[in-house]
Backbone bond lengths (Angstrom), bond angles and torsions (degrees), N, CA, C in turn:
res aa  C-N    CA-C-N  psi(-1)  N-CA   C-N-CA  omega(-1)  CA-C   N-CA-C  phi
1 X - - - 1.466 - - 1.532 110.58 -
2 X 0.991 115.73 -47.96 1.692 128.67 177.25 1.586 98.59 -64.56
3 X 0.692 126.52 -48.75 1.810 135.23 -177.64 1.687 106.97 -43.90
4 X 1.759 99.86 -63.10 1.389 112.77 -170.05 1.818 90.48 -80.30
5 X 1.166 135.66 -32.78 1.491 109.37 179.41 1.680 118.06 -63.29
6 X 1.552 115.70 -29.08 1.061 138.34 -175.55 1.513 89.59 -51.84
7 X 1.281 108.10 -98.90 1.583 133.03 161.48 1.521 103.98 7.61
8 X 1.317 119.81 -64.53 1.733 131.61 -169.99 1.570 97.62 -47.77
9 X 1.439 91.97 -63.90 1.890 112.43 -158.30 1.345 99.27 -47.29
10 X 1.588 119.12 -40.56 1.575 127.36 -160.67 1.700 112.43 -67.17
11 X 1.945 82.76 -42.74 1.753 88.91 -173.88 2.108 100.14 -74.36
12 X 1.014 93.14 -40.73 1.481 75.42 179.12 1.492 148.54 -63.92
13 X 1.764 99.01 -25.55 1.459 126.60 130.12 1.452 112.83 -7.09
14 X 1.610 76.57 -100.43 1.826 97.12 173.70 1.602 110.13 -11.79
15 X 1.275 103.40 -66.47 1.483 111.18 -136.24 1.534 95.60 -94.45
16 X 1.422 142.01 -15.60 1.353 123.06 154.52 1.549 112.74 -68.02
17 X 1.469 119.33 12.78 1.535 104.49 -164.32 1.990 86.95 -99.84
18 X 1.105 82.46 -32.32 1.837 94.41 175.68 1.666 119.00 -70.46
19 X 1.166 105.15 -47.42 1.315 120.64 -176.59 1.425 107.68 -27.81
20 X 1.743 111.01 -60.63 1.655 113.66 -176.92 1.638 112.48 -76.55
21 X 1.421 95.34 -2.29 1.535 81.46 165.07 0.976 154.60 -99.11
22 X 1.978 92.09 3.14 1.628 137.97 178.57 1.246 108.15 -95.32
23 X 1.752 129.38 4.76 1.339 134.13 -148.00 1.641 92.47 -67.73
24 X 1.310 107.79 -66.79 1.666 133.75 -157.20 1.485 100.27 -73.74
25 X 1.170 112.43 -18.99 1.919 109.92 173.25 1.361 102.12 -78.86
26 X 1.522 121.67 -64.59 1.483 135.03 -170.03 1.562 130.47 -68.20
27 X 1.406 96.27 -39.95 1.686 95.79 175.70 1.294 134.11 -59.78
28 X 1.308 102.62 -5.47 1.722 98.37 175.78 1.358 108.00 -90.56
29 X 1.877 106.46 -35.42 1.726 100.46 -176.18 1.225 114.92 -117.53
30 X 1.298 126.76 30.02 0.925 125.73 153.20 1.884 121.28 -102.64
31 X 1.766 96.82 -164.36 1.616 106.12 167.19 1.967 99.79 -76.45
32 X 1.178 106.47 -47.13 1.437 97.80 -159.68 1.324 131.95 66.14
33 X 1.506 121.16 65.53 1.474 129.65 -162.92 1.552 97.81 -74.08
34 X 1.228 138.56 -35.31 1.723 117.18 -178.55 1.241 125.47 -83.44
35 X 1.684 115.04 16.30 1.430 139.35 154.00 1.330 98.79 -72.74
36 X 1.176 158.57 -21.84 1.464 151.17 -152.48 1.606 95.47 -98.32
37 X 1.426 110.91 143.08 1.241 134.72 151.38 1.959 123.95 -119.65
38 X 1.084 115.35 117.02 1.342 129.37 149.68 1.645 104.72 -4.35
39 X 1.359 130.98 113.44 1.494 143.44 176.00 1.916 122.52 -119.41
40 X 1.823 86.41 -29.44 1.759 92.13 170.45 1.326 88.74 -164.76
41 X 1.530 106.08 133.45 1.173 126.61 -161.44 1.946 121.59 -109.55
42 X 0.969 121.96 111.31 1.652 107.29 -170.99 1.286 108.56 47.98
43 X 0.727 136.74 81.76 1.984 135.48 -173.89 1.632 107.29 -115.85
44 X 1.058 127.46 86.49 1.822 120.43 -173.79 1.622 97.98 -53.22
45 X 1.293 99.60 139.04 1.548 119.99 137.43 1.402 124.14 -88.43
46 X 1.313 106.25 91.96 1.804 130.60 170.26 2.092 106.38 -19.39
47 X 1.217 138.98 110.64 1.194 116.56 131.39 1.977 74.71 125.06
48 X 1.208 120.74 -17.83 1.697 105.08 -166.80 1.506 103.62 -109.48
49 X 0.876 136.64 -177.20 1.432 162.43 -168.66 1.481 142.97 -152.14
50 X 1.183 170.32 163.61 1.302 174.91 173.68 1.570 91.27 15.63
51 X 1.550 129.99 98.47 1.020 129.72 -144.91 2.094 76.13 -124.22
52 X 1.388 109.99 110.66 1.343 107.79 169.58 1.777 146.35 -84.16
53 X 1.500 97.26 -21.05 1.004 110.55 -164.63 1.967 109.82 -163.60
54 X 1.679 103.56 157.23 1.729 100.20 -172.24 1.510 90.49 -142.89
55 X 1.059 96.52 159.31 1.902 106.28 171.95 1.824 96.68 174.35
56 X 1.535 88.52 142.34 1.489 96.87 -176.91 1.553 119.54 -110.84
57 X 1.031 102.46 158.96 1.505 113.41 -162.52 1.464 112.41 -103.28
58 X 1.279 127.00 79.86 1.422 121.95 -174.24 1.897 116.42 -33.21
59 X 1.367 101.07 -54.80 1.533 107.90 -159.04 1.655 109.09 -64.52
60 X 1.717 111.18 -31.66 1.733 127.23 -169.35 2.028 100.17 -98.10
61 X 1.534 100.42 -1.47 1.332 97.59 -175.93 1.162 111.57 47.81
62 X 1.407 147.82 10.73 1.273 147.54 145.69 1.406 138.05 -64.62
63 X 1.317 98.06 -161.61 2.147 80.79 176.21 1.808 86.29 -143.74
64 X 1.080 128.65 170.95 1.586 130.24 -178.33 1.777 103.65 -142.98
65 X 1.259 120.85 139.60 1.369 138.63 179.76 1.247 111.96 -137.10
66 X 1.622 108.20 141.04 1.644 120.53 152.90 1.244 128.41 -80.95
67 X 1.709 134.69 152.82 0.758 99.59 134.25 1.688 105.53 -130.90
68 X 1.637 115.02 -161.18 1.790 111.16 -135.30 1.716 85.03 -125.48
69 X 1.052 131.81 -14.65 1.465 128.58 150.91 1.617 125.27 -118.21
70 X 1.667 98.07 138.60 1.715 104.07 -157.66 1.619 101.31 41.86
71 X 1.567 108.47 76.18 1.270 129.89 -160.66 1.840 81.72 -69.87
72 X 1.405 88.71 156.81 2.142 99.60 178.24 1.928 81.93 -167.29
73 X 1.642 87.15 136.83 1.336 88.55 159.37 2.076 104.25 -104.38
74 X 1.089 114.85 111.22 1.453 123.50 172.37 1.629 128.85 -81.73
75 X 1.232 123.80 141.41 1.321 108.94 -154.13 2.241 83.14 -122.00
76 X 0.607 99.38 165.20 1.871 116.99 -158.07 1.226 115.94 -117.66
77 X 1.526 150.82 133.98 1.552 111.60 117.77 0.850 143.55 -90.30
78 X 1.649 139.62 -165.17 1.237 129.01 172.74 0.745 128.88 -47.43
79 X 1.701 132.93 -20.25 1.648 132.38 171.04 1.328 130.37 -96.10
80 X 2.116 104.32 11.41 1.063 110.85 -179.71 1.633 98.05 99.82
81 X 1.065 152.41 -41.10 1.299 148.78 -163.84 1.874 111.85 -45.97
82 X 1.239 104.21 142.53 1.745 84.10 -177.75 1.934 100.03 -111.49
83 X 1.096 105.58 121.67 1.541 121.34 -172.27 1.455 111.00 -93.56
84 X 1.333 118.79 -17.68 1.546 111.89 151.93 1.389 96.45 -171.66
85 X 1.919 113.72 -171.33 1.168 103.18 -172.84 1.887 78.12 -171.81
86 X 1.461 90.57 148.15 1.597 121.20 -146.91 1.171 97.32 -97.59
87 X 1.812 153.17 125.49 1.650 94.37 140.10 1.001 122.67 -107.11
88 X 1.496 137.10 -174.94 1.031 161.49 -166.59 1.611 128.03 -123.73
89 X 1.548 105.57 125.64 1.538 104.82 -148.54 1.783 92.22 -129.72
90 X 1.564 122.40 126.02 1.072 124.35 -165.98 1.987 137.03 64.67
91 X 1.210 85.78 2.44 1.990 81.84 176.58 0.882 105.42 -109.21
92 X 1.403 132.82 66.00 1.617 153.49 132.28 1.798 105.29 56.15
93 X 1.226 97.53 -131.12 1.556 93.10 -175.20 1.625 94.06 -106.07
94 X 1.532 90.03 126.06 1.754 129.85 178.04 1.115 122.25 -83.59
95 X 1.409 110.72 91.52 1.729 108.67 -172.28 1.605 115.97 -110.38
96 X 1.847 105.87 -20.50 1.322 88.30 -175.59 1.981 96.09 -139.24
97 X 1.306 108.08 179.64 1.840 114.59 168.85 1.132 102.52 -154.32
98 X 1.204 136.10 155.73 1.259 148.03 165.82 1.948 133.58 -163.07
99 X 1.202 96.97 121.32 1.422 90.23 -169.03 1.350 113.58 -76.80
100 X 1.032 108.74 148.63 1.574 147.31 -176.58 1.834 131.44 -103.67
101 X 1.487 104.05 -58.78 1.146 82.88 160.43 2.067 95.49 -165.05
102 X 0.737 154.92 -160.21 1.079 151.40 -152.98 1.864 98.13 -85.31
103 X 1.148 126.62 137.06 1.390 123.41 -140.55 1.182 158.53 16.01
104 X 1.787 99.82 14.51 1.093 109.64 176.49 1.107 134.52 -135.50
105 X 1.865 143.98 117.58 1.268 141.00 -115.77 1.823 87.12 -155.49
106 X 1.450 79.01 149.46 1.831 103.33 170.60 1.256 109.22 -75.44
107 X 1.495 151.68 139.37 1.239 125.83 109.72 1.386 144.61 -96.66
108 X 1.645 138.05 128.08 1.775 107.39 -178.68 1.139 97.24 -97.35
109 X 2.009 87.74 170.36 1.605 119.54 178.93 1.698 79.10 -107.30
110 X 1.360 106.21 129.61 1.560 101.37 168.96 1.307 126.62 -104.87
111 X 1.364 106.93 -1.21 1.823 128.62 159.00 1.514 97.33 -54.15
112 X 1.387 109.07 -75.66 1.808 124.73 -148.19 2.077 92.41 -75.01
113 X 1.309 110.90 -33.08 1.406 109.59 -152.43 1.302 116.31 71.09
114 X 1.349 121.41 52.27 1.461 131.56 177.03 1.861 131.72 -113.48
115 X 1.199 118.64 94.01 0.702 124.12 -176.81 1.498 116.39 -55.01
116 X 1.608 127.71 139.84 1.474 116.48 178.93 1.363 96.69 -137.88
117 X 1.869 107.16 125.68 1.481 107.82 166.31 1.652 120.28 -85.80
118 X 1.326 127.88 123.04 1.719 116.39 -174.92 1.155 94.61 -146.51
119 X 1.369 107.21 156.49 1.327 135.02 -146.91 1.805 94.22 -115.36
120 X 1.356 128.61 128.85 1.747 127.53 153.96 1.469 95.42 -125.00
121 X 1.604 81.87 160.40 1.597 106.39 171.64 1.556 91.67 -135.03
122 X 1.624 111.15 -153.59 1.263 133.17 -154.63 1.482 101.11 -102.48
123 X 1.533 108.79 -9.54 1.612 118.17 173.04 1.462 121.70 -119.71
124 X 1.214 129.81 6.95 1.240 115.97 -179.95 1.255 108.18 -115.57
125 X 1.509 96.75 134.44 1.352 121.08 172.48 1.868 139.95 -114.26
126 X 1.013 75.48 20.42 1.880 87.90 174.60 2.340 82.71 -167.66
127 X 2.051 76.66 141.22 1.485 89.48 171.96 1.704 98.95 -130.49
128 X 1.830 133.99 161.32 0.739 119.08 -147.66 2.039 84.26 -143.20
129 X 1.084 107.26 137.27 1.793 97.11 -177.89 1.605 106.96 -85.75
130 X 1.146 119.15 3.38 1.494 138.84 -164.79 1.659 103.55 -93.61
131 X 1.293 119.10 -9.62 1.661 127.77 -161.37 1.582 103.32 -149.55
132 X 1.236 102.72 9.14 1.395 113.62 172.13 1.818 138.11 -114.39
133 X 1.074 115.05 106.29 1.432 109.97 -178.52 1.239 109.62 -41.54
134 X 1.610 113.02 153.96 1.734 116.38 -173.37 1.555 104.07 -162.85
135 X 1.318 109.49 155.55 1.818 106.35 -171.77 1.641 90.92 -136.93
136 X 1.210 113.84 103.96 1.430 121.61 155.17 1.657 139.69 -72.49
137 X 1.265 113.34 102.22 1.075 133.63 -168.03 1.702 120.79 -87.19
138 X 1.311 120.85 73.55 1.977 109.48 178.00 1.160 122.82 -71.72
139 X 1.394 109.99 83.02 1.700 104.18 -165.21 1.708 101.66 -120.74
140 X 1.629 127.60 107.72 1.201 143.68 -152.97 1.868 102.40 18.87
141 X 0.948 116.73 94.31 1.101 136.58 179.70 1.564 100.67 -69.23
142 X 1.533 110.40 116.51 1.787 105.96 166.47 1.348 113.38 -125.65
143 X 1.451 135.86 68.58 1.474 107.49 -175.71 1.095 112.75 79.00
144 X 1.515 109.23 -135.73 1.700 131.85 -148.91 1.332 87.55 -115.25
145 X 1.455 148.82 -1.83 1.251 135.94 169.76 1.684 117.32 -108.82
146 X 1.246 99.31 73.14 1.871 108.30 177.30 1.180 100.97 -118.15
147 X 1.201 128.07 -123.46 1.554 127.58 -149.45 1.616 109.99 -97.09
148 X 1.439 108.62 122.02 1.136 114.18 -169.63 1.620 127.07 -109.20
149 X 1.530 100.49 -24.23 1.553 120.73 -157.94 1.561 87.54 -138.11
150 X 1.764 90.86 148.22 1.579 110.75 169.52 1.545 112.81 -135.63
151 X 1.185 106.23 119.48 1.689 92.00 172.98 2.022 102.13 -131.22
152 X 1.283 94.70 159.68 2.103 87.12 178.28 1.317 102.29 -139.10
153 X 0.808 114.93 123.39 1.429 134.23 173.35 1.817 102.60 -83.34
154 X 1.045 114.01 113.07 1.683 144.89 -170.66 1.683 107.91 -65.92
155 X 1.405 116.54 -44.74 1.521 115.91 -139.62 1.772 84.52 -127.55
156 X 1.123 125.36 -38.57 1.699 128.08 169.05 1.740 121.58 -83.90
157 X 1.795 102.72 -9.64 1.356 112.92 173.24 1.698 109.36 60.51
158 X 1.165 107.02 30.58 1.647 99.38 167.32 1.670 121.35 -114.27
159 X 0.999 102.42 150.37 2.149 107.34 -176.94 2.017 81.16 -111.04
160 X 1.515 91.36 121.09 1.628 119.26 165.50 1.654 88.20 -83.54
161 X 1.492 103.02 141.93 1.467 120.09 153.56 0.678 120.36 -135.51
162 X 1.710 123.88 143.10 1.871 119.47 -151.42 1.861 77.72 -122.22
163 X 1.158 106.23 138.56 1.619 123.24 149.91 0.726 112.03 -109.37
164 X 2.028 119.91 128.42 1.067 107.85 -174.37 1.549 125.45 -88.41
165 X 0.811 156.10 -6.61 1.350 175.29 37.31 1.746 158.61 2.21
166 X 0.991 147.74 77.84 1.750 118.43 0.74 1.458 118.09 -12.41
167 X 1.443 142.36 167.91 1.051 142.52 139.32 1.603 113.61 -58.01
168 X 1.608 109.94 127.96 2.033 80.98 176.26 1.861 62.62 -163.10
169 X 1.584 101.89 160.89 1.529 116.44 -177.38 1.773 83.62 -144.36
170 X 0.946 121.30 130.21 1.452 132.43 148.95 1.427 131.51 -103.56
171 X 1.606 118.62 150.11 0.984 107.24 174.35 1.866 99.03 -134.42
172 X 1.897 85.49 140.88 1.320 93.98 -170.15 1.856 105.20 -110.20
173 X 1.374 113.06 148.86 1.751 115.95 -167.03 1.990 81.84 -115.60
174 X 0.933 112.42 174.52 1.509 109.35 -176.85 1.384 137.55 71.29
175 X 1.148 120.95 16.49 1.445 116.70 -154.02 1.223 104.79 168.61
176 X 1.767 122.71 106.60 1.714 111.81 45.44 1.294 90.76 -98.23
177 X 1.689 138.82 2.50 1.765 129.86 -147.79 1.341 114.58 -63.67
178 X 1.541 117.59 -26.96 1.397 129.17 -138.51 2.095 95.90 -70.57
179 X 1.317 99.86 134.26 1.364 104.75 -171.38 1.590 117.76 -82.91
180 X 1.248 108.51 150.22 1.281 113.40 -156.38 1.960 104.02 -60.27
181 X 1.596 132.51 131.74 1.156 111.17 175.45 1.279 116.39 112.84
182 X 2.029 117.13 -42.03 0.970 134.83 -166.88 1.246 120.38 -104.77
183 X 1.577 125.70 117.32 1.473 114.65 169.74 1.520 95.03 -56.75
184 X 2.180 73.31 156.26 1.577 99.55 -171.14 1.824 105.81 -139.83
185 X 0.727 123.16 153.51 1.557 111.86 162.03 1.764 119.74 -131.85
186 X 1.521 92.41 147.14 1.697 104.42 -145.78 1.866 102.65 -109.19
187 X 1.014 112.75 105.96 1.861 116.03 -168.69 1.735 95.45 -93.74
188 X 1.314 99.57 136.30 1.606 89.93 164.92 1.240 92.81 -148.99
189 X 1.456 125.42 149.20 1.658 145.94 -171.07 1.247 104.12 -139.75
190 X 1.438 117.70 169.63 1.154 148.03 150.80 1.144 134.44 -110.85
191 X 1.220 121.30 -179.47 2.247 122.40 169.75 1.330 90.38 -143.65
192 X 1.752 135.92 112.32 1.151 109.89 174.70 1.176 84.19 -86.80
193 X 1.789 134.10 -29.14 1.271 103.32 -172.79 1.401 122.85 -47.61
194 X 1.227 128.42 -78.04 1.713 116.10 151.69 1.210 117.74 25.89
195 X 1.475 112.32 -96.60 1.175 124.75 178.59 1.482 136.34 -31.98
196 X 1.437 108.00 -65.22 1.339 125.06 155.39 1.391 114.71 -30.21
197 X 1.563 126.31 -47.12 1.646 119.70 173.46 1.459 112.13 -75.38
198 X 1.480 121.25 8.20 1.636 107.54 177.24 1.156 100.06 -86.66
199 X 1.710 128.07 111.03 1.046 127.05 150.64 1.621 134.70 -66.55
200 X 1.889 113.46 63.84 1.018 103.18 -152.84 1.461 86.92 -129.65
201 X 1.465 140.26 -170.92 1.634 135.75 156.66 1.289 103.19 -95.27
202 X 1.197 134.96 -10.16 1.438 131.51 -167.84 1.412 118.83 170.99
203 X 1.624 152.07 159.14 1.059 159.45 -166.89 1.556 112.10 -129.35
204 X 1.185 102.49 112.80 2.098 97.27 -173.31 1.628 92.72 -110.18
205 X 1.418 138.84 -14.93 1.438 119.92 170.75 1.275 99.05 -159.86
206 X 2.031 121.82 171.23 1.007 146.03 -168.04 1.267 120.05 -126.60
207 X 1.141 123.46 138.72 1.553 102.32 157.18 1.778 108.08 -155.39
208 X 1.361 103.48 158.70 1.756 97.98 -173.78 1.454 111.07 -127.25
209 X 1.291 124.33 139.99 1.238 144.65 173.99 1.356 121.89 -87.66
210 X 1.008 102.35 106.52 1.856 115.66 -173.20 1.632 100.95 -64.76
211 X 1.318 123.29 -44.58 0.841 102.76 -170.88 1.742 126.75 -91.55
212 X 1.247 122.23 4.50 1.342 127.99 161.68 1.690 119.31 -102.01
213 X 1.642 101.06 -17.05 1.450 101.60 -160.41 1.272 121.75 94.54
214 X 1.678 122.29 -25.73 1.532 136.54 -158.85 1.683 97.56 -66.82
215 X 1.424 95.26 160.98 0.943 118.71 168.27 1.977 131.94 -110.19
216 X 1.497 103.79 126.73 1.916 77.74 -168.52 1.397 117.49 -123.42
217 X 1.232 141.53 131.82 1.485 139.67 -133.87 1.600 97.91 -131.62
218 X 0.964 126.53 133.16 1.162 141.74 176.67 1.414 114.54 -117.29
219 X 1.497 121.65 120.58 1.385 118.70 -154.19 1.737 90.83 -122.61
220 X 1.426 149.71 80.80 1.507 133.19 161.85 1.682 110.29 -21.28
221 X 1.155 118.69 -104.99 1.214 112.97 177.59 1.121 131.05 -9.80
222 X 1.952 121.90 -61.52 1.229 104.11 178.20 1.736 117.58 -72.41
223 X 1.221 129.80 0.05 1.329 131.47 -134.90 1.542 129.51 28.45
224 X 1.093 110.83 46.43 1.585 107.75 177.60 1.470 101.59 -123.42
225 X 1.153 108.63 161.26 1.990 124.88 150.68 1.854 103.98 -107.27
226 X 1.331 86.29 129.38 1.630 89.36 173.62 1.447 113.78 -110.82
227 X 1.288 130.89 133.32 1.383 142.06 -177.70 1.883 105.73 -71.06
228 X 1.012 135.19 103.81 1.976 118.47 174.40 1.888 101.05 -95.81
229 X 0.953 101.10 160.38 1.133 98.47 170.58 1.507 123.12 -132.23
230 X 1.633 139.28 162.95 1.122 121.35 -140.64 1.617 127.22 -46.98
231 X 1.290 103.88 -18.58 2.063 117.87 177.00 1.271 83.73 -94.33
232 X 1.534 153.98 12.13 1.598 109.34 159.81 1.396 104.24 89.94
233 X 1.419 117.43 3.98 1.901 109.47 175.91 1.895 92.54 -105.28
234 X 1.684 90.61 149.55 1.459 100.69 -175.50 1.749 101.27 -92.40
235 X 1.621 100.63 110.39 1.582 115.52 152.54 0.966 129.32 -62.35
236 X 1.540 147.08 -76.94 0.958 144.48 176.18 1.391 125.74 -136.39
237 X 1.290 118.23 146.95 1.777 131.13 -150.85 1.514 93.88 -114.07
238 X 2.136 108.69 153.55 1.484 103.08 -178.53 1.428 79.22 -148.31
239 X 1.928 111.09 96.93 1.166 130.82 161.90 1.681 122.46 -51.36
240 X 1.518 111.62 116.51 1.297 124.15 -166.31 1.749 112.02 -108.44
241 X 1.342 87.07 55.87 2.189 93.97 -159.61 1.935 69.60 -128.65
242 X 1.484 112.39 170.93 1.578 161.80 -170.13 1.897 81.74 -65.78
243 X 0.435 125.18 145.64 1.723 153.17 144.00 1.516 107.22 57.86
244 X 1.840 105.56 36.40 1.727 114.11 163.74 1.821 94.46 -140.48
245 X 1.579 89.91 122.97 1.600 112.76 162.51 1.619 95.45 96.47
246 X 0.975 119.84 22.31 1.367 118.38 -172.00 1.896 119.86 82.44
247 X 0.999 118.84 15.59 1.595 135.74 -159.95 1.424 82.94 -87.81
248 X 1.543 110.60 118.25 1.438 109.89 144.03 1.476 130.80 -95.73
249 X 1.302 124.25 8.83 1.248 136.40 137.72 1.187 144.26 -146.54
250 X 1.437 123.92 -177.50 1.690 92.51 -155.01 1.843 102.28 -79.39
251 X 1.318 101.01 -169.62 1.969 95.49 -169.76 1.537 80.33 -110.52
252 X 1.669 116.26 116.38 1.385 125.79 170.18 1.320 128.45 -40.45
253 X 1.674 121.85 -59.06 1.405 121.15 -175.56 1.135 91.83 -143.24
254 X 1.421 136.85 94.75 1.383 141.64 179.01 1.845 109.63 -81.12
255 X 1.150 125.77 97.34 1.659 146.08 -158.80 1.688 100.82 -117.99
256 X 0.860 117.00 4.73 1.762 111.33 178.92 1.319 127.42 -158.36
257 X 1.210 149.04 131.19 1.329 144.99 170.18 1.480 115.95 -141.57
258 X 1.811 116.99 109.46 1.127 100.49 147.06 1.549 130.54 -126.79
259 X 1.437 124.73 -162.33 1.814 122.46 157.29 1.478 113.88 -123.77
260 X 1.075 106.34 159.62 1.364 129.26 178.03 1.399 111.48 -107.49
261 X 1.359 109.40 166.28 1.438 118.59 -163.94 1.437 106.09 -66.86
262 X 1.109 127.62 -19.06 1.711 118.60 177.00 2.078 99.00 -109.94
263 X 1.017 95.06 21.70 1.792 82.92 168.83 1.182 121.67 79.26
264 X 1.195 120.64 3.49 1.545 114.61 163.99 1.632 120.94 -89.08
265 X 1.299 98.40 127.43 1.489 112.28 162.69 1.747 142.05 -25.64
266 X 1.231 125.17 107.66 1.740 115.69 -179.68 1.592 98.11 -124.43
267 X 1.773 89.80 119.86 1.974 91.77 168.00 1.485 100.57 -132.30
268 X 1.441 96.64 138.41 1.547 102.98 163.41 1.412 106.45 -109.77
269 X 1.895 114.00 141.95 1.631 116.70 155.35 1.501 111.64 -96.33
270 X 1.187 92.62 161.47 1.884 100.07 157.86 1.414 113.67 -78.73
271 X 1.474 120.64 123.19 1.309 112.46 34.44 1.534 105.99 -105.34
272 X 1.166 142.11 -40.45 1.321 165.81 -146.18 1.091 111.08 -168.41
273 X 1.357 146.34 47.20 1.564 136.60 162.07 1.709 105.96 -111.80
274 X 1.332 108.19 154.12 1.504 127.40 -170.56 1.363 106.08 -138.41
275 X 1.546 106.34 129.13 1.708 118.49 -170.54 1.706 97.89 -121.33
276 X 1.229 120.62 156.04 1.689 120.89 152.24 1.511 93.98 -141.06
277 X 1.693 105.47 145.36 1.383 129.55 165.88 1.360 101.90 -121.90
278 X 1.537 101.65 136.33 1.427 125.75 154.59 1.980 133.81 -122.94
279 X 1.030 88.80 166.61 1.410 78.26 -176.58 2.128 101.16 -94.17
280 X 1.322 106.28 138.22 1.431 76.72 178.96 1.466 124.50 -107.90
281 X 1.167 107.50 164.00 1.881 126.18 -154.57 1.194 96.49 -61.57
282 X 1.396 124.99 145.90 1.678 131.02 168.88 1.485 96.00 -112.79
């Protein structure tokens, strides 16, 4: 264990020494995470708790979160405000959500490894896992460290799944699309190569950028977000420690990451704190 943490620290070393040397190649087509500055800082959300997961909703211009006791799926705005809140009856422990396509969002159980497809509108207020399609996945099963992160790729039709421990990211073809009635068949892969280059201890959320293709990894433990890019090599990192990006302290339990259509940053920690990064205007 000490060996492979060693190992982490070294590659990550490494790889900020490179990072600025990829500045002038990457910044035009990429995300570019050490362009980001700090915009709202530790900000509680009043009344919530063990806040697991973020993903934004193009069409409601909002952002949506779990959380993993007296599970609620909660819907956000951009300043953190909570504009309603769902609950949720039977989908075990709630670690991740992610939208999909205009009312319709992932959630996992990261106990079972269960994917759940459910449907909101502008009126529902309790969802039920009992009336809900779901795709169960047993893939090295550990406990409390299975599926942590959701990201969907729109235009290639794949759902990324981050495990948090081992490191492992999957990508699943089949699912949530499959039509009601109709056999379907469900592909899921890996890259350990990929994997193997995340110099991270673990992955608690995902998120994907339509417009580069990139991939973005959110590690709690290590406090970083890592940028991948379409082969799975890490571009650029957005250090979540005291005196990088404007952070005057470090971000406690970083459990969520998403973007919005113009590129700004949404992280939630545990228990209830709310961050936004932007890049700023010249």
């Amino acid at each position: 264990m000490a060996g492979a943490q060693y190992s982490r620290l070294f590659e990550r070393g490494w790889f900020q020494l490179k990072e600025w040397g990829m500045a002038t190649e990457w910044q035009v087509r990429s995300v570019w995470l050490p362009g980001y500055e700090v915009a709202v800082e530790a900000r509680p959300i009043e009344g919530v708790e063990n806040l697991s997961a973020l993903t934004y909703d193009p069409d409601r211009k909002t952002l949506f979160t779990v959380t993993n006791q007296d599970t609620e799926l909660i819907e956000l705005s951009l300043d953190g405000t909570i504009l309603r809140r769902i609950a949720l009856s039977g989908f075990g422990d709630t670690e991740a959500v992610e939208y999909i396509s205009p009312g319709l969002y992932i959630i996992s159980d990261e106990r079972r490894q269960r994917l759940f497809k459910v449907r909101v509108d502008k009126d529902t207020q309790r969802l039920d896992a009992a009336e809900s399609k779901h795709l169960s996945i047993g893939i090295g099963r550990s406990g409390n460290r299975g599926f942590e992160g959701l990201a969907w790729d729109p235009d290639g039709r794949r759902l990324f799944v981050a495990k948090e421990t081992p490191v492992r990211i999957y990508e699943i073809r089949g699912f949530p699309e499959a039509e009601p009635g109709k056999t379907f068949a469900v592909d899921v892969s890996d890259n350990p190569k990929r994997d193997r280059g995340l110099f991270v201890r673990d992955v608690s959320s995902l998120q994907y950028d339509r417009r580069t293709g990139h991939l973005l990894a959110l590690s709690d433990e290590s406090r970083l977000v890592i940028e991948l890019d379409t082969e799975g090599r890490p571009i650029s990192t957005l250090a979540l420690s005291r005196g990088h990006h404007g952070l005057k302290a470090h971000v406690p339990q970083a459990e969520g990451v998403a973007m919005d259509d113009t590129g700004t940053l949404y992280l939630v920690s545990e228990p209830n704190l709310f961050y936004v990064f932007r890049k700023p205007s010249h």
